[in-house]
Every structure is written in structure tokens, then in C-alpha cells.
PDB file with one MODEL, atoms N, CA, C and O in Angstrom:
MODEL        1
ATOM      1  N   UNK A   1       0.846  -1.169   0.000  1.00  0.00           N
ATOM      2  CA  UNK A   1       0.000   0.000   0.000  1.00  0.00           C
ATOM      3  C   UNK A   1       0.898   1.242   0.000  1.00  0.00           C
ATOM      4  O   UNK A   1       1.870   1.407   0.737  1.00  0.00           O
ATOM      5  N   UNK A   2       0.393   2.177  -1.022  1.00  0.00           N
ATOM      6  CA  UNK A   2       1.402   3.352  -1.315  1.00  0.00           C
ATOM      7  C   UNK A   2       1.069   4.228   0.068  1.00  0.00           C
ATOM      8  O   UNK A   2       0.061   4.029   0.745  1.00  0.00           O
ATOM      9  N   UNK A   3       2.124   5.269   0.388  1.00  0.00           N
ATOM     10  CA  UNK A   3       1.542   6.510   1.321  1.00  0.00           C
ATOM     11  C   UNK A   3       0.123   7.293   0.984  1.00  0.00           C
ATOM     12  O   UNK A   3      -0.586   7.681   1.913  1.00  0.00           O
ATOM     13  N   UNK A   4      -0.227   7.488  -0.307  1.00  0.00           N
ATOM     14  CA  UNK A   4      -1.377   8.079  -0.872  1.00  0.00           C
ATOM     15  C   UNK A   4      -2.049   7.248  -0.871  1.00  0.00           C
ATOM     16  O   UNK A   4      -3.113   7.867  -0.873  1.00  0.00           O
ATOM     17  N   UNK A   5      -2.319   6.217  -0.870  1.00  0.00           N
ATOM     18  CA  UNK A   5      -3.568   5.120  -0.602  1.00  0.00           C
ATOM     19  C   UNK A   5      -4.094   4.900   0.878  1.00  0.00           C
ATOM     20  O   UNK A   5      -5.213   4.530   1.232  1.00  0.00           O
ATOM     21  N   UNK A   6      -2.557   5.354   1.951  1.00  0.00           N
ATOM     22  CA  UNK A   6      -3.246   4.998   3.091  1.00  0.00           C
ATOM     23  C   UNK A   6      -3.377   6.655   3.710  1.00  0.00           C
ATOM     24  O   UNK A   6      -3.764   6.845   4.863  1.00  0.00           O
ATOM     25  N   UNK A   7      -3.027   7.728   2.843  1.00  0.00           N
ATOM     26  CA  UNK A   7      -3.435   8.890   3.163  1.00  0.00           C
ATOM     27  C   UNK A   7      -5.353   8.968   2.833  1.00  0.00           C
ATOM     28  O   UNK A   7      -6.108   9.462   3.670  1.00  0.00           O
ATOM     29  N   UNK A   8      -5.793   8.463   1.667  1.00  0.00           N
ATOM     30  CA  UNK A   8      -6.992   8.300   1.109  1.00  0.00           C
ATOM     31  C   UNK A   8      -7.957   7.798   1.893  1.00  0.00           C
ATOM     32  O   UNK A   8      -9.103   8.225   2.033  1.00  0.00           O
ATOM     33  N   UNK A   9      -7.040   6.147   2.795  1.00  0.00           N
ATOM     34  CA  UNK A   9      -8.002   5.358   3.505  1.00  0.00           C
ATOM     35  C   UNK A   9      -7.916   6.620   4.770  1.00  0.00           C
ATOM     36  O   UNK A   9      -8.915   7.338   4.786  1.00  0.00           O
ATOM     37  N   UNK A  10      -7.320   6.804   5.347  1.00  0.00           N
ATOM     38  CA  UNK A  10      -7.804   7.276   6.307  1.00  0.00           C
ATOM     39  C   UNK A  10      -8.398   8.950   6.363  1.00  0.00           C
ATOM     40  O   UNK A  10      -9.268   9.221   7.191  1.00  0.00           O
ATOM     41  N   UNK A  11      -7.865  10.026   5.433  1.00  0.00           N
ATOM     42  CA  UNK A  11      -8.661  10.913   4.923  1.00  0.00           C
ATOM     43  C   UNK A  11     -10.961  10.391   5.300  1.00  0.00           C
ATOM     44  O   UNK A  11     -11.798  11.036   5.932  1.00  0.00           O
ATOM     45  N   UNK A  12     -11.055   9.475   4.784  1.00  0.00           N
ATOM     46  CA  UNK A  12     -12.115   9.003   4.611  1.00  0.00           C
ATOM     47  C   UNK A  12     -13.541   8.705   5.837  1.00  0.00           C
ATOM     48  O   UNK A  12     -14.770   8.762   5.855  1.00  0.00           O
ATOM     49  N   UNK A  13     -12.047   8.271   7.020  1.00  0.00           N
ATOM     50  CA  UNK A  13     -12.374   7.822   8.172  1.00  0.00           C
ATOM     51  C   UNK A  13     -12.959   8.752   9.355  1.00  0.00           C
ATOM     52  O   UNK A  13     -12.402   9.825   9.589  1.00  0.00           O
ATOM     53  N   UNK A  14     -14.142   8.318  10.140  1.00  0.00           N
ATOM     54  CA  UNK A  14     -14.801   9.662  11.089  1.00  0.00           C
ATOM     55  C   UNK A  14     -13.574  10.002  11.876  1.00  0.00           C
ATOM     56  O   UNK A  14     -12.424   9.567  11.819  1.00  0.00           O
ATOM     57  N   UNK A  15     -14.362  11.235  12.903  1.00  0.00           N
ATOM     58  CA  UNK A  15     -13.068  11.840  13.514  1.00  0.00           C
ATOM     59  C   UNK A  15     -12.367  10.662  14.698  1.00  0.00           C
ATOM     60  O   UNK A  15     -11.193  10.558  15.054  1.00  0.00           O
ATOM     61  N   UNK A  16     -13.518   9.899  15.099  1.00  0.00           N
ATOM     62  CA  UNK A  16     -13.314   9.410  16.171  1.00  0.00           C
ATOM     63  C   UNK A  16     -12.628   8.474  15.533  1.00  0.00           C
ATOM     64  O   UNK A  16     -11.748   8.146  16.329  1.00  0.00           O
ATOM     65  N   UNK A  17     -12.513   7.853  14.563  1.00  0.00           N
ATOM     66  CA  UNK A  17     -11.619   6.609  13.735  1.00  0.00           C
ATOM     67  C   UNK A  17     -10.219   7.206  13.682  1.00  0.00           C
ATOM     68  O   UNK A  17      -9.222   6.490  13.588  1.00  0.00           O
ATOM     69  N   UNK A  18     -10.170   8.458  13.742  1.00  0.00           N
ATOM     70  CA  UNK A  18      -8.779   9.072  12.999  1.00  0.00           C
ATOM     71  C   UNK A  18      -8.081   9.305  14.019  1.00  0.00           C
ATOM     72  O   UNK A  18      -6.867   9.098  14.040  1.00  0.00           O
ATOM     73  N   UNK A  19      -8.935   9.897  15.284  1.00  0.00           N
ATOM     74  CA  UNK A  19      -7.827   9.347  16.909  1.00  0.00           C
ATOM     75  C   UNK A  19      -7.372   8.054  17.421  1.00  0.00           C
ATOM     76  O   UNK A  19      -6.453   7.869  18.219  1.00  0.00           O
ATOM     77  N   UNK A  20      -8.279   7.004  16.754  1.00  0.00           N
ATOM     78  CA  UNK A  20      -7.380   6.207  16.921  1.00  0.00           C
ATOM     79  C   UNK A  20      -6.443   5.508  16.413  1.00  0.00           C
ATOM     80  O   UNK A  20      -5.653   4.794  17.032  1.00  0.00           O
ATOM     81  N   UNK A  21      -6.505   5.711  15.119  1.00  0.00           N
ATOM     82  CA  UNK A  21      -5.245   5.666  14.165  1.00  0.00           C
ATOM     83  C   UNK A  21      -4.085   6.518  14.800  1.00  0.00           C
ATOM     84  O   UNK A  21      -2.958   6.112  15.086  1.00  0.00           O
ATOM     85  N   UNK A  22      -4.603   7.808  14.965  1.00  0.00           N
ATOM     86  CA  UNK A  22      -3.371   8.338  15.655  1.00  0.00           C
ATOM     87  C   UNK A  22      -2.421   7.742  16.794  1.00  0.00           C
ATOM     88  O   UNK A  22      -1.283   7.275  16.856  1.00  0.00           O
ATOM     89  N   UNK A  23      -3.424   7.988  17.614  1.00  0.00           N
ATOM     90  CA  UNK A  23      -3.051   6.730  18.740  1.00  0.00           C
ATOM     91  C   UNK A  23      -2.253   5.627  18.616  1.00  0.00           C
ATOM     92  O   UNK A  23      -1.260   5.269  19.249  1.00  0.00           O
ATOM     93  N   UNK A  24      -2.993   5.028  17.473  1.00  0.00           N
ATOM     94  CA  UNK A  24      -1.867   3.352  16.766  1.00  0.00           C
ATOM     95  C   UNK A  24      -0.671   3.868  16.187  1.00  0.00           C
ATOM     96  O   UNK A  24       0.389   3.243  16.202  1.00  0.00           O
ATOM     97  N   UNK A  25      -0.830   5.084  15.636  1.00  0.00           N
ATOM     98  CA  UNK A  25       0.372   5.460  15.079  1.00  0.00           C
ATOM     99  C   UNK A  25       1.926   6.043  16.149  1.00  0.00           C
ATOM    100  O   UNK A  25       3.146   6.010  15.991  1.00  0.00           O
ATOM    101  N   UNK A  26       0.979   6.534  17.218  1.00  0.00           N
ATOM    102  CA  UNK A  26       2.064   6.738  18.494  1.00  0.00           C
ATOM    103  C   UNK A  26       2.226   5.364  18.894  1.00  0.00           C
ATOM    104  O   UNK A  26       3.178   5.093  18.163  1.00  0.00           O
ATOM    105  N   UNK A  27       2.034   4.507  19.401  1.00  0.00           N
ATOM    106  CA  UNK A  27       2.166   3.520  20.050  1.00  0.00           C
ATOM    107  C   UNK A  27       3.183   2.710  18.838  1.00  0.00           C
ATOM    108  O   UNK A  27       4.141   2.130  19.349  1.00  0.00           O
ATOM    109  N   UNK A  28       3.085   2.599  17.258  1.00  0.00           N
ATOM    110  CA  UNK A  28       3.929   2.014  16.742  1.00  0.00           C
ATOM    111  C   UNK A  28       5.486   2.308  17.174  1.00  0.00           C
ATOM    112  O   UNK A  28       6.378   1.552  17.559  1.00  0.00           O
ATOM    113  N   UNK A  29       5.427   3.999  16.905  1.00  0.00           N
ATOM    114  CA  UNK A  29       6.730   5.104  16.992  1.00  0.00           C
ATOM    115  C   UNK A  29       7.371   4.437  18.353  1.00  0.00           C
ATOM    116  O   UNK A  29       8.456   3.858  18.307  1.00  0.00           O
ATOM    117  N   UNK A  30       6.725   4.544  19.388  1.00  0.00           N
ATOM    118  CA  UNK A  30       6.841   4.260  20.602  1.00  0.00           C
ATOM    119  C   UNK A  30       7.678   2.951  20.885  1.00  0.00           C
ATOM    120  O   UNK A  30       8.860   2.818  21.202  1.00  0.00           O
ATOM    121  N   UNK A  31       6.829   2.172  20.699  1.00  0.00           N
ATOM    122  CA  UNK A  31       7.378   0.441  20.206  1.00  0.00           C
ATOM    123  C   UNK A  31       8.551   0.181  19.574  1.00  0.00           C
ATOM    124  O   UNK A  31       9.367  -0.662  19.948  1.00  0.00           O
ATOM    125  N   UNK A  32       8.679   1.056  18.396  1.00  0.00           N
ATOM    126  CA  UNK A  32      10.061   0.509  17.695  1.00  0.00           C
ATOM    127  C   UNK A  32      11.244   1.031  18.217  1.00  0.00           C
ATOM    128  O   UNK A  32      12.304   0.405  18.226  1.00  0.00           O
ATOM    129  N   UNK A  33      11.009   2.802  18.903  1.00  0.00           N
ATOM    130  CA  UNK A  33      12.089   3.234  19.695  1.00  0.00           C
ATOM    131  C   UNK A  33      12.126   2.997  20.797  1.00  0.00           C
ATOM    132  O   UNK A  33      12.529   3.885  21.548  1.00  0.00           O
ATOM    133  N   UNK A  34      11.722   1.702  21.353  1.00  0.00           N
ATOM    134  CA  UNK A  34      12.485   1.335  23.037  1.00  0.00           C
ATOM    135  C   UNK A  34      12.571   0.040  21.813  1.00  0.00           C
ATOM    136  O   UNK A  34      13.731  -0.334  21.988  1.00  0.00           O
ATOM    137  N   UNK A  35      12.101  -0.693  20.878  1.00  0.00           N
ATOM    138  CA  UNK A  35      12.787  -2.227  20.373  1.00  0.00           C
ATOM    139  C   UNK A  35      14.372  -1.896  20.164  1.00  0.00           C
ATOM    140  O   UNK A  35      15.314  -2.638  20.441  1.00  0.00           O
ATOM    141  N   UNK A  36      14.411  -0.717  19.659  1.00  0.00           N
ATOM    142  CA  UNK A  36      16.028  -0.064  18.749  1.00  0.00           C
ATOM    143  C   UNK A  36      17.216   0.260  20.388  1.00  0.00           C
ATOM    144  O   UNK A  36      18.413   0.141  20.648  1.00  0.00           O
ATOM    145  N   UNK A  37      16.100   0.653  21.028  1.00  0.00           N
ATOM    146  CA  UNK A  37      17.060   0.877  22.138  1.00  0.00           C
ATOM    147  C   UNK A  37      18.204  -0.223  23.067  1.00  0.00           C
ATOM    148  O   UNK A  37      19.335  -0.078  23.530  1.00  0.00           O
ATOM    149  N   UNK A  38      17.089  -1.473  23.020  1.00  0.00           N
ATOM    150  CA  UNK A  38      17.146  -2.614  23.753  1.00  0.00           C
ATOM    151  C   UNK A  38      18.485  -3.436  22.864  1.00  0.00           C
ATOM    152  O   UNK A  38      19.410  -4.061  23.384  1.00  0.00           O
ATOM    153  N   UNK A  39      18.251  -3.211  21.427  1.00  0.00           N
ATOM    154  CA  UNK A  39      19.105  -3.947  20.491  1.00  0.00           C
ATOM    155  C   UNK A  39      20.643  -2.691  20.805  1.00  0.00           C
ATOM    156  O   UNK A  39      21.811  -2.989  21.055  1.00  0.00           O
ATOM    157  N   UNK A  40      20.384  -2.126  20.745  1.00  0.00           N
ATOM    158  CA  UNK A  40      21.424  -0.794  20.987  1.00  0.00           C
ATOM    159  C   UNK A  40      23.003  -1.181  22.228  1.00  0.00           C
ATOM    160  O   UNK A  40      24.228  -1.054  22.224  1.00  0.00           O
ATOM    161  N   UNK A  41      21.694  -1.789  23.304  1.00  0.00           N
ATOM    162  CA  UNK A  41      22.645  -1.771  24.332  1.00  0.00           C
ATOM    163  C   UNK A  41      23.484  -2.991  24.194  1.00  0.00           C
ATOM    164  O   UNK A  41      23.077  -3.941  23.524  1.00  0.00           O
ATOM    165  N   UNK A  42      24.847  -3.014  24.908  1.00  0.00           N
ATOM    166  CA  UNK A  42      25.812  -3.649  24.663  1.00  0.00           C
ATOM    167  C   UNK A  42      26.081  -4.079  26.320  1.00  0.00           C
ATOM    168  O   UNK A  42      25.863  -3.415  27.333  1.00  0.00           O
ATOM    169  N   UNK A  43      26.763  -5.760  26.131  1.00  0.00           N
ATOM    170  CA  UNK A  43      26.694  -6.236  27.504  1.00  0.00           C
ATOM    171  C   UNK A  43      28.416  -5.299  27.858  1.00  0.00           C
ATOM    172  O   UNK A  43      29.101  -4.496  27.224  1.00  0.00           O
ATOM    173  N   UNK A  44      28.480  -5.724  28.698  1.00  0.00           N
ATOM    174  CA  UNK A  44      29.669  -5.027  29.448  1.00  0.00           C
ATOM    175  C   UNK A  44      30.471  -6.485  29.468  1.00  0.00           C
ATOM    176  O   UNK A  44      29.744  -7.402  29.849  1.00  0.00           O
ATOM    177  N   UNK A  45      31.858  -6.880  29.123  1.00  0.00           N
ATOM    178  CA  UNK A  45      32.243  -8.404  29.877  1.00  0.00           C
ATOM    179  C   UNK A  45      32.867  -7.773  31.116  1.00  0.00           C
ATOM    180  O   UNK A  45      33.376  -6.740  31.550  1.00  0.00           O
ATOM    181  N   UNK A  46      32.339  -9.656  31.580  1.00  0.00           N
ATOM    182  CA  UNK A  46      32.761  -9.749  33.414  1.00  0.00           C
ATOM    183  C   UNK A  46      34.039  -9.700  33.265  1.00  0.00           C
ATOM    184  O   UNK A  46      34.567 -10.346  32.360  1.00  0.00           O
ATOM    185  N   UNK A  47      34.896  -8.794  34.267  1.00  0.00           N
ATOM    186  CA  UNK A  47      36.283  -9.138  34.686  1.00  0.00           C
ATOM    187  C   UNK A  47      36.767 -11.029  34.595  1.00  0.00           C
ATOM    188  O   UNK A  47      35.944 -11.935  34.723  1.00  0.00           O
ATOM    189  N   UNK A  48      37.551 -11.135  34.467  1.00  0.00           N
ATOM    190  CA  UNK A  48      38.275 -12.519  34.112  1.00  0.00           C
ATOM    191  C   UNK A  48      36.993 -13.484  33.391  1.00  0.00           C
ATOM    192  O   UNK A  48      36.727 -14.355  34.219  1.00  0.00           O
ATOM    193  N   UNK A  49      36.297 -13.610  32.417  1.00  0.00           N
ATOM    194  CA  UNK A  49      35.593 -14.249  31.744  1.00  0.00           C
ATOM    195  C   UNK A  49      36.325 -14.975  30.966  1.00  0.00           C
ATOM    196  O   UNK A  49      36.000 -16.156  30.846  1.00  0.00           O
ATOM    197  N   UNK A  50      37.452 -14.491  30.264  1.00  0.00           N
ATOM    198  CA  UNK A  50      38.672 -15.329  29.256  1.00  0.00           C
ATOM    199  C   UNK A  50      39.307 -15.940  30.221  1.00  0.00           C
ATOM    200  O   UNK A  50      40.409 -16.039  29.681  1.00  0.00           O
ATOM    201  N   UNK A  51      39.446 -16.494  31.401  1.00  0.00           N
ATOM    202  CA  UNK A  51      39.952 -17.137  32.504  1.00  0.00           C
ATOM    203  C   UNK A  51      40.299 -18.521  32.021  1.00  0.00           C
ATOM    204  O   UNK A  51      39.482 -19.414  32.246  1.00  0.00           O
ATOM    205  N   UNK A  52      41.573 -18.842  31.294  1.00  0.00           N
ATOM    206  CA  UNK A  52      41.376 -20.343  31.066  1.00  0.00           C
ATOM    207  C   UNK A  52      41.447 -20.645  29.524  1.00  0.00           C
ATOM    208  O   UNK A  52      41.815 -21.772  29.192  1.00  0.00           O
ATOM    209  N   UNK A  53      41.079 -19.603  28.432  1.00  0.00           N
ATOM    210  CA  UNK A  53      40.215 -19.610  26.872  1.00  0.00           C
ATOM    211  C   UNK A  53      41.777 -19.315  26.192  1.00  0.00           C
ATOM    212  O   UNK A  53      41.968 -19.832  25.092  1.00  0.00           O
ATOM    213  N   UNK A  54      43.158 -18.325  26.930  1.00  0.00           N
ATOM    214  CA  UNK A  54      43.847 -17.976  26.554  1.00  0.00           C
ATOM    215  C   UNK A  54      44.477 -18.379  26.582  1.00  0.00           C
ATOM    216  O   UNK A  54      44.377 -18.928  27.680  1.00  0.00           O
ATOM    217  N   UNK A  55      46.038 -18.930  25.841  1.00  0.00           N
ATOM    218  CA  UNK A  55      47.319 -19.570  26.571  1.00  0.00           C
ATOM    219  C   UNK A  55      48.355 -19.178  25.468  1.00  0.00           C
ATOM    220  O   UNK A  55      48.283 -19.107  24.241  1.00  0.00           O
ATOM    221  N   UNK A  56      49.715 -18.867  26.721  1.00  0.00           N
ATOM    222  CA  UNK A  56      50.518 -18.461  25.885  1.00  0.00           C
ATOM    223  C   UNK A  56      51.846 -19.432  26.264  1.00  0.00           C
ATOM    224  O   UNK A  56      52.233 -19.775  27.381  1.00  0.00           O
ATOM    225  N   UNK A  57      52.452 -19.780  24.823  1.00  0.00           N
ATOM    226  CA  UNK A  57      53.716 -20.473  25.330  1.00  0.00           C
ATOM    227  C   UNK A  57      54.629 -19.890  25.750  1.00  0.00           C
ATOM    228  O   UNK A  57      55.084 -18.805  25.390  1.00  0.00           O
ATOM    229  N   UNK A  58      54.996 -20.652  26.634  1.00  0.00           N
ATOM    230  CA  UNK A  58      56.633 -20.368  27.974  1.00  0.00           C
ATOM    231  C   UNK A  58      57.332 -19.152  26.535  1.00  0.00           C
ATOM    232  O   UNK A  58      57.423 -17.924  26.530  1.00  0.00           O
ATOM    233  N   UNK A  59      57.711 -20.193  25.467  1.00  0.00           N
ATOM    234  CA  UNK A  59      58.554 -19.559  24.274  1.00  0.00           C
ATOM    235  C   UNK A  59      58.365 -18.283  23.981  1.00  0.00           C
ATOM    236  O   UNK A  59      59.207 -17.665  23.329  1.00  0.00           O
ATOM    237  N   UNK A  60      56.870 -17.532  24.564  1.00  0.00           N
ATOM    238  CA  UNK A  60      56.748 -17.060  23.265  1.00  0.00           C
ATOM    239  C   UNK A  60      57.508 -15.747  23.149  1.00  0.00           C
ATOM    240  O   UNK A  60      57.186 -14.956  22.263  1.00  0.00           O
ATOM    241  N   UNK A  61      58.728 -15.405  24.188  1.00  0.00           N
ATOM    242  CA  UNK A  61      59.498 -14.029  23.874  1.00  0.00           C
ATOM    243  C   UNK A  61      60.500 -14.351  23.192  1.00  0.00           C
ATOM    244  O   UNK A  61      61.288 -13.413  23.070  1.00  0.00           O
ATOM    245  N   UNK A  62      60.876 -15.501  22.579  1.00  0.00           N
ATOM    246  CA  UNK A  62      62.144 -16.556  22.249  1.00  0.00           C
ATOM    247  C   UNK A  62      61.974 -15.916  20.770  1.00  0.00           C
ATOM    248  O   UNK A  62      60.877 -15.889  20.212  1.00  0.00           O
ATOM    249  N   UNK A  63      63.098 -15.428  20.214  1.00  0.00           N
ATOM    250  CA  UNK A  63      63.039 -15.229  18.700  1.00  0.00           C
ATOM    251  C   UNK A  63      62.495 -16.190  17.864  1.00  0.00           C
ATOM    252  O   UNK A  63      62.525 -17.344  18.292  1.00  0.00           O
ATOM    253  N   UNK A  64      61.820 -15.918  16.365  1.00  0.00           N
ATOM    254  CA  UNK A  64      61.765 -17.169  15.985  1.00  0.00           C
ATOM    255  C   UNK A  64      62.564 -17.868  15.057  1.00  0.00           C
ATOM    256  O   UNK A  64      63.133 -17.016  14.376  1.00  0.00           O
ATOM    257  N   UNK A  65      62.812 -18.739  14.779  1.00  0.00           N
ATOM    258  CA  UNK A  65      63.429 -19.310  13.927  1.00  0.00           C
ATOM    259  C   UNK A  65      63.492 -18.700  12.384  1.00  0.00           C
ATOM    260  O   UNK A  65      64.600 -18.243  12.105  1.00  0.00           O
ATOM    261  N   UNK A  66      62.822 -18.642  11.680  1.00  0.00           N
ATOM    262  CA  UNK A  66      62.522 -18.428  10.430  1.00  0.00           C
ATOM    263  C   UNK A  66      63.731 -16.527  10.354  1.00  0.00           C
ATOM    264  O   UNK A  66      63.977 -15.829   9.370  1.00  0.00           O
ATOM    265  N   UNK A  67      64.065 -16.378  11.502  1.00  0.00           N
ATOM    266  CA  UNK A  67      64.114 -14.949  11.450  1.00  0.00           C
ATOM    267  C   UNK A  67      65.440 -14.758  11.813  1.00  0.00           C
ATOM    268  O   UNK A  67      65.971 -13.714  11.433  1.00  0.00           O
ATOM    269  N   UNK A  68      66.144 -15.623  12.531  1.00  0.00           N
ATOM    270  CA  UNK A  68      67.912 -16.430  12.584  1.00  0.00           C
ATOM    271  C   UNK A  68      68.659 -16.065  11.449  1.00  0.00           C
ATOM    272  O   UNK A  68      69.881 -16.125  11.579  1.00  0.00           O
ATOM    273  N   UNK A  69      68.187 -15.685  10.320  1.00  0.00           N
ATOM    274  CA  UNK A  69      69.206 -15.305   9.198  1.00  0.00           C
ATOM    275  C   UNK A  69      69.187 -14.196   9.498  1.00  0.00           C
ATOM    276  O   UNK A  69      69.952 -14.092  10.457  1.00  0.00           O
ATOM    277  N   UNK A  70      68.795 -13.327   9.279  1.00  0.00           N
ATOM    278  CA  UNK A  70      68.083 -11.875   9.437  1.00  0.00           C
ATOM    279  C   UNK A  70      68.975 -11.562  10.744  1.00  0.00           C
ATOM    280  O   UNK A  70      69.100 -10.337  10.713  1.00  0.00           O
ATOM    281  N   UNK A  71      69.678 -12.062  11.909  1.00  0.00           N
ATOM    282  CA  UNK A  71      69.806 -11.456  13.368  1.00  0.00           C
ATOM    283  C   UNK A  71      71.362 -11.810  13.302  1.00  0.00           C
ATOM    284  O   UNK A  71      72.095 -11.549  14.256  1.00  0.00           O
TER     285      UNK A  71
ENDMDL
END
């Protein structure tokens, strides 16, 4: 349905029909900006959550090999 078709349908409609369209029409606005908000927010991570997920070898300040010509 184009904007001018649903400007037409409701053009058409008594007064008391057209407050509550209005009405539906706040309550949509309403609805989608706290849905956008909710998607918006971002968790925070817990202190030590990677506890365990990470590991680094003993080696790993040890030059590497591939790089022995070069030094």
C-alpha cells in the first residue's frame, strides 16, 4: 500500500476513527524506539571471563626461527 492510498483510507475515516489511528500510530513510533534501544545496548564483559580460553607459550618471547638469518 502506497503513502497516498493509506493517506486516502484514512482521509475518509470519522473523527473518532482518525484518533485512533493516531493513537496506533504513536504507540507504533513508541514500540520501535524502546525495540532499537534494547538492540542498541551492549553487555559489558565480566572481569576474568577469558579465565582459562587464553594460553601463551613459555617460548613465546624466544626469537623465531625463520628470522635467525636476518639477526
Amino acid at each position: 500500500m502506497t503513502d497516498s492510498q493509506l493517506y486516502t483510507q484514512i482521509a475518509s475515516l470519522p473523527a473518532e476513527l482518525k484518533k485512533e489511528v493516531s493513537d496506533f500510530v504513536a504507540f507504533l513510533k513508541q514500540k520501535t524506539s524502546s525495540s532499537s534501544k534494547k538492540r542498541t545496548k551492549k553487555t559489558v564483559p565480566i572481569f576474568g571471563s577469558l579465565k582459562g580460553k587464553i594460553h601463551m607459550l613459555s617460548d613465546f618471547d624466544e626469537p623465531l626461527e625463520d628470522f635467525k638469518d636476518y639477526m
